[in-house]
C-alpha positions in Angstrom: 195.2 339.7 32.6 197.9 339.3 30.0 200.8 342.1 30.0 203.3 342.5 26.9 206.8 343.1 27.9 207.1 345.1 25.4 205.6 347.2 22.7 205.0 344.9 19.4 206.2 347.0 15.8 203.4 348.2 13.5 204.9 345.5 10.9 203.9 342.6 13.1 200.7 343.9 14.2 199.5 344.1 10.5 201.3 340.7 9.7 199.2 339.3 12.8 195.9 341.0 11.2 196.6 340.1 7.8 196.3 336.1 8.6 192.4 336.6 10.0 190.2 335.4 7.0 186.6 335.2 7.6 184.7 331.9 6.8 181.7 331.6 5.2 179.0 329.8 7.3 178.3 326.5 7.0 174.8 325.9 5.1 172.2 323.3 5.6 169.3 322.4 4.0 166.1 322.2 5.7 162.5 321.9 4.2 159.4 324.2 6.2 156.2 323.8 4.5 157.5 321.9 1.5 159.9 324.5 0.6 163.7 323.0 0.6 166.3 325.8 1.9 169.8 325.9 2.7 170.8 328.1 5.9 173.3 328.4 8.1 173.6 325.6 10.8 173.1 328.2 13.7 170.0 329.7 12.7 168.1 326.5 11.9 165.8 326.4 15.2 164.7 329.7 14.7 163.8 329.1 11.1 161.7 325.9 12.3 159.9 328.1 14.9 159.2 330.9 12.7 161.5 333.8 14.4 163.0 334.6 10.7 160.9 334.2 7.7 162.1 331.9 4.9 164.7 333.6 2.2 163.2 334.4 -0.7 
């Protein structure tokens, strides 16, 4: 495991944080039971299956 030499300042740490920006996820459409959807690309096989009901 990774060890800092040294102990980084409380500015940096926040300038470090401050660049994270969450992304929205990317939607797709899909159609189940002649409804057309859009939802995210990582939960389209458990839509298909049934696991999470449509959106309403």
């Amino acid at each position: 495991m990774a060890v800092p030499k040294r102990k980084t300042s409380r500015a940096n740490t926040r300038h470090r944080r401050a660049q994270w920006k969450a992304q929205r996820p990317d939607l797709v459409p899909i159609e189940i039971a002649g409804r057309r959807t859009l939802v995210p690309r990582s939960l389209v096989r458990a839509y298909q299956r049934g696991l999470i009901p449509l959106p309403d």
